[in-house]
VOPAGU-2260 file (C-alpha; in pm, 1 decimal, decimal comma):
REM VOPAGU-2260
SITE   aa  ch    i         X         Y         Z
SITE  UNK   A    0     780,4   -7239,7   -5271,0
SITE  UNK   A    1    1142,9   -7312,7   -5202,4
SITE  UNK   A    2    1321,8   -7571,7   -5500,0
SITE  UNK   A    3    1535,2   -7816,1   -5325,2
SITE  UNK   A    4    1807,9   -7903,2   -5578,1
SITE  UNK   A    5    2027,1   -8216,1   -5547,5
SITE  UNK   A    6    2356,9   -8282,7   -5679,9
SITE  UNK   A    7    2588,9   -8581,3   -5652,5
SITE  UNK   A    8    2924,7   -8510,1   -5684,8
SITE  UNK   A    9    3151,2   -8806,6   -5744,7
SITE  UNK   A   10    3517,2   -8762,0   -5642,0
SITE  UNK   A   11    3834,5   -8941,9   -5762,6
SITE  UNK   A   12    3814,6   -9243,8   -5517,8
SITE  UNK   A   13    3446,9   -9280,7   -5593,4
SITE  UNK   A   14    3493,4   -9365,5   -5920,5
SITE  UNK   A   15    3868,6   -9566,2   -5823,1
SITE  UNK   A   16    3604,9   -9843,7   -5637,3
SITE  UNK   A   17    3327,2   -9822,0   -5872,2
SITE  UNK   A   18    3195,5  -10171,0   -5882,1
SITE  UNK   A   19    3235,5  -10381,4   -6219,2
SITE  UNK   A   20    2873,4  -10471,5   -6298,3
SITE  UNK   A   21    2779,6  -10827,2   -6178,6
SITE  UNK   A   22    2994,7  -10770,2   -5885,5
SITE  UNK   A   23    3321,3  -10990,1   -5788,2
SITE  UNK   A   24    3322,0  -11347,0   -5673,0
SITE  UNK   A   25    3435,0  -11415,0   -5344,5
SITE  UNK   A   26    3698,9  -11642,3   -5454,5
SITE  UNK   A   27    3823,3  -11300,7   -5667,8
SITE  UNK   A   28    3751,3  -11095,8   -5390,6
SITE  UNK   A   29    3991,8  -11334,3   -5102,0
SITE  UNK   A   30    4252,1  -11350,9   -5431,6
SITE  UNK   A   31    4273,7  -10965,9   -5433,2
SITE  UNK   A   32    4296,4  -10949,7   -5042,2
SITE  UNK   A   33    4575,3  -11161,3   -5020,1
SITE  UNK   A   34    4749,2  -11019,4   -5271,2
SITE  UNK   A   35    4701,8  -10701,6   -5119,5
SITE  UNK   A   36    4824,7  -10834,5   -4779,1
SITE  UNK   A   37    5174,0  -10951,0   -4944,6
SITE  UNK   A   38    5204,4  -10618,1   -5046,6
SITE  UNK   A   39    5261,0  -10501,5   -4678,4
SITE  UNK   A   40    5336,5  -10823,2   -4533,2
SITE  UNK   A   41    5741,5  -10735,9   -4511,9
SITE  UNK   A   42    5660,6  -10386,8   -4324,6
SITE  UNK   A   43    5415,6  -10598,9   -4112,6
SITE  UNK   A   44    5651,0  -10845,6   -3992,8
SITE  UNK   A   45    5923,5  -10533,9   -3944,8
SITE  UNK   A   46    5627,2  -10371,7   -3729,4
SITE  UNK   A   47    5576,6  -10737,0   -3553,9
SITE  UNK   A   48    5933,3  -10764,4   -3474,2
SITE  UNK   A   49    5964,8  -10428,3   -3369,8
SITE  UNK   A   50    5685,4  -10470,2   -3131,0
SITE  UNK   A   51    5798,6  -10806,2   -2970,6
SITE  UNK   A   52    6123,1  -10682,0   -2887,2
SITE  UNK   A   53    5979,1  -10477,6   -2587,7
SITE  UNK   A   54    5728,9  -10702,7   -2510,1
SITE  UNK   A   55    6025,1  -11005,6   -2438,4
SITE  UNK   A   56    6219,9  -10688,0   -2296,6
SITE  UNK   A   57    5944,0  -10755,7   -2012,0
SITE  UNK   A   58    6077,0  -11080,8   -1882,9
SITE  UNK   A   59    6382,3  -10932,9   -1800,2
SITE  UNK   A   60    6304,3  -10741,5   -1513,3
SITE  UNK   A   61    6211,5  -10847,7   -1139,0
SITE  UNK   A   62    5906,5  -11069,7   -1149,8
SITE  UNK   A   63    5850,1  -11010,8    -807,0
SITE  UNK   A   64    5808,5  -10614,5    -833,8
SITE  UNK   A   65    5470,7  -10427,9    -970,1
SITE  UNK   A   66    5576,8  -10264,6   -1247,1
SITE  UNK   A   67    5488,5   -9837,5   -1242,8
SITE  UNK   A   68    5179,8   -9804,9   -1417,2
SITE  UNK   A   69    5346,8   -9648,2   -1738,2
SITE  UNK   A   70    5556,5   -9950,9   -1764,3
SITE  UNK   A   71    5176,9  -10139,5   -1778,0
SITE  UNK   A   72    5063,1   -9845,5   -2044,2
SITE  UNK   A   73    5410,8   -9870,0   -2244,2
SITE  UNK   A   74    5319,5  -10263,9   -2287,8
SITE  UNK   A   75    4958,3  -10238,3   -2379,4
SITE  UNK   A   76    5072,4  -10020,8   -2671,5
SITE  UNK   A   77    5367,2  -10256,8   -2745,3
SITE  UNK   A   78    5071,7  -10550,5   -2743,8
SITE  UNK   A   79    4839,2  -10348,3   -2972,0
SITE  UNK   A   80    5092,5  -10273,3   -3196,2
SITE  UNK   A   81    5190,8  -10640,4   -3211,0
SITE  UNK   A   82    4817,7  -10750,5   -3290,7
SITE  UNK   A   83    4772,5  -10497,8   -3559,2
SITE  UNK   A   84    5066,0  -10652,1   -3720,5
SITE  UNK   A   85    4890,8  -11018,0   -3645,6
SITE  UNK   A   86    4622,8  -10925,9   -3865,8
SITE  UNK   A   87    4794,1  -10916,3   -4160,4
SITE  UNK   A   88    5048,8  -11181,4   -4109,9
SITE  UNK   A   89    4745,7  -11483,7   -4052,1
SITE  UNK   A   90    4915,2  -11529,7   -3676,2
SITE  UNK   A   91    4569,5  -11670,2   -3502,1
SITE  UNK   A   92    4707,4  -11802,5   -3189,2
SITE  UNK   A   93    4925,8  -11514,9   -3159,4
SITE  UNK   A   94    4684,8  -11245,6   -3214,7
SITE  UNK   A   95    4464,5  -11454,9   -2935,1
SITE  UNK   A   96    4751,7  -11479,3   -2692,3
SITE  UNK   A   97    4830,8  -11113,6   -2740,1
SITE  UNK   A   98    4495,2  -11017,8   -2648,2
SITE  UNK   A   99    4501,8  -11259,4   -2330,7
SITE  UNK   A  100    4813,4  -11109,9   -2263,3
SITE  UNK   A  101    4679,6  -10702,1   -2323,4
SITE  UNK   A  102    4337,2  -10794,3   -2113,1
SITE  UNK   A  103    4587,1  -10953,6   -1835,6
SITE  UNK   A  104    4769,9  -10661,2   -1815,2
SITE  UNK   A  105    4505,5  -10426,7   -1848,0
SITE  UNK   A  106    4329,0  -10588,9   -1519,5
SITE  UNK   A  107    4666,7  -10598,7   -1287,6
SITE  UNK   A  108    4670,6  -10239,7   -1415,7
SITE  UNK   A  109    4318,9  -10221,9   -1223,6
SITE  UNK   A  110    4454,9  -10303,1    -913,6
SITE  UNK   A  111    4795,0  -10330,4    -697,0
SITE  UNK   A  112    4799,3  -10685,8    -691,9
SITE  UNK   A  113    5130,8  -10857,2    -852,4
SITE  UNK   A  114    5160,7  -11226,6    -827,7
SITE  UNK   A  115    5504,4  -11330,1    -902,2
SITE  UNK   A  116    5588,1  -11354,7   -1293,8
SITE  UNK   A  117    5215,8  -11242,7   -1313,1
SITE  UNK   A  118    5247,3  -11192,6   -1726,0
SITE  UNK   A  119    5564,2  -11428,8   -1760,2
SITE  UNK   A  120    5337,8  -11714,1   -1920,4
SITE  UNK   A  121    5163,2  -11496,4   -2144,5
SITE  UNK   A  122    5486,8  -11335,6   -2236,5
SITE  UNK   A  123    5631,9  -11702,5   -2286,5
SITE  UNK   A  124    5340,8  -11785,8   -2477,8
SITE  UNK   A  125    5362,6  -11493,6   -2747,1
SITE  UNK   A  126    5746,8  -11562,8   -2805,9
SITE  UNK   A  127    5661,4  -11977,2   -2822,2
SITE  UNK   A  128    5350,7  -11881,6   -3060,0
SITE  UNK   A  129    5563,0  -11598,2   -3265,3
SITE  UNK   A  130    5762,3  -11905,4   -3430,3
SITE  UNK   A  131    5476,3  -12105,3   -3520,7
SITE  UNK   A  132    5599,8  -12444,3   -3375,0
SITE  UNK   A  133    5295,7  -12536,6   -3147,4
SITE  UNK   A  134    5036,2  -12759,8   -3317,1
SITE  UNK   A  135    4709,5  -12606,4   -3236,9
SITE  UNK   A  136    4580,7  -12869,1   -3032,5
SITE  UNK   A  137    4810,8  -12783,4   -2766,9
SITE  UNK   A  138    4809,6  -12370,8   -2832,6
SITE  UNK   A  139    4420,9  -12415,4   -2716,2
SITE  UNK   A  140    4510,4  -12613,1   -2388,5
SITE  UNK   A  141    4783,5  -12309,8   -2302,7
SITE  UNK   A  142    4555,4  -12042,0   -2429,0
SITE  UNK   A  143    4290,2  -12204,3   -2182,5
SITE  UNK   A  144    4555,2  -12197,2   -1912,7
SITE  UNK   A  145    4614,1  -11808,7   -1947,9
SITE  UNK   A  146    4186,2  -11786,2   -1952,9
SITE  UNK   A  147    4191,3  -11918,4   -1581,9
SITE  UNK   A  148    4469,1  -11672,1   -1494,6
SITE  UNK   A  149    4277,5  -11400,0   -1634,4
SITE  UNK   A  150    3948,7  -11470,2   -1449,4
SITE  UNK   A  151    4168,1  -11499,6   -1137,6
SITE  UNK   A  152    4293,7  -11130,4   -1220,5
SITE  UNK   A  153    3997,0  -11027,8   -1276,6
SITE  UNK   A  154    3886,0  -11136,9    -953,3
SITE  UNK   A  155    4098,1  -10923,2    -763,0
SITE  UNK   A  156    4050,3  -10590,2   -1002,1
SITE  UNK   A  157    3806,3  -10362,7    -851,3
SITE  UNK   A  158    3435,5  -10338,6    -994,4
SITE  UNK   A  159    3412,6  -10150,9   -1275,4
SITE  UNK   A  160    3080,6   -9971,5   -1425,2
SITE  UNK   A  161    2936,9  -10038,9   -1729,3
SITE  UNK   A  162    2958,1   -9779,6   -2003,7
């Protein structure tokens, strides 16, 4: 009869995380995230910035023209980047207008339909939201405003299967 022998092996970050016994309150636990989150929040605002730049950079070209589809790629990743920095900078209403503004894009890319200025208001919206000077009563009514502009994208994007 074959001995099955088990052995746990407990590496260096194992024992880093080990849990004090009783656990940590939540009100300790949200203390230690946010201290941990002003520990990167400089490099997150740097990434932030550095991500906005080409997304504004958008505006400045013909609102009339499709832009190539790697234009469309280069500002998805310019919008993902963006959010990721959102995440740790407590930016709600930019994070959400970032992803309006990434699923807009994302269904133009779909299809060759180009309104005029078809991301201009999103694009407006991120730079108005980016200096935190909208009360949030009105960020909802604009954020609603880019929800009817998506489903009207999304009209005109072709069907797409379901994974």
């Amino acid at each position: 009869m074959t001995r099955v022998v088990l052995r746990r092996v407990e590496h260096r970050l194992a024992a880093m995380v080990k849990p004090r016994r009783g656990g940590v309150r939540v009100a300790e636990a949200l203390a230690a995230a946010a201290e941990n989150l002003k520990g990167i929040e400089a490099e997150c605002r740097r990434d932030l910035e550095d991500s906005l730049a080409p997304i504004m950079a958008f505006l400045a070209r013909n609102p009339d023209e499709r832009p190539a589809d790697e234009e469309i790629v280069a500002l998805l990743s310019h919008v993902n980047r963006a959010l990721t920095a959102c995440g740790a900078l407590d930016l709600p209403l930019l994070g959400r207008t970032l992803i309006m503004l990434g699923a807009m894009a994302d269904a133009l890319a779909a299809t060759r339909h180009w309104p005029a200025g078809a991301l201009n208001p999103a694009i407006n919206l991120v730079w108005l939201f980016s200096q935190r000077t909208v009360p949030s009563k009105e960020a909802e009514a604009l954020i609603a405003q880019l929800q009817l502009c998506l489903d009207q994208y999304r009209d005109y994007a072709p069907s797409r299967p379901n994974p």
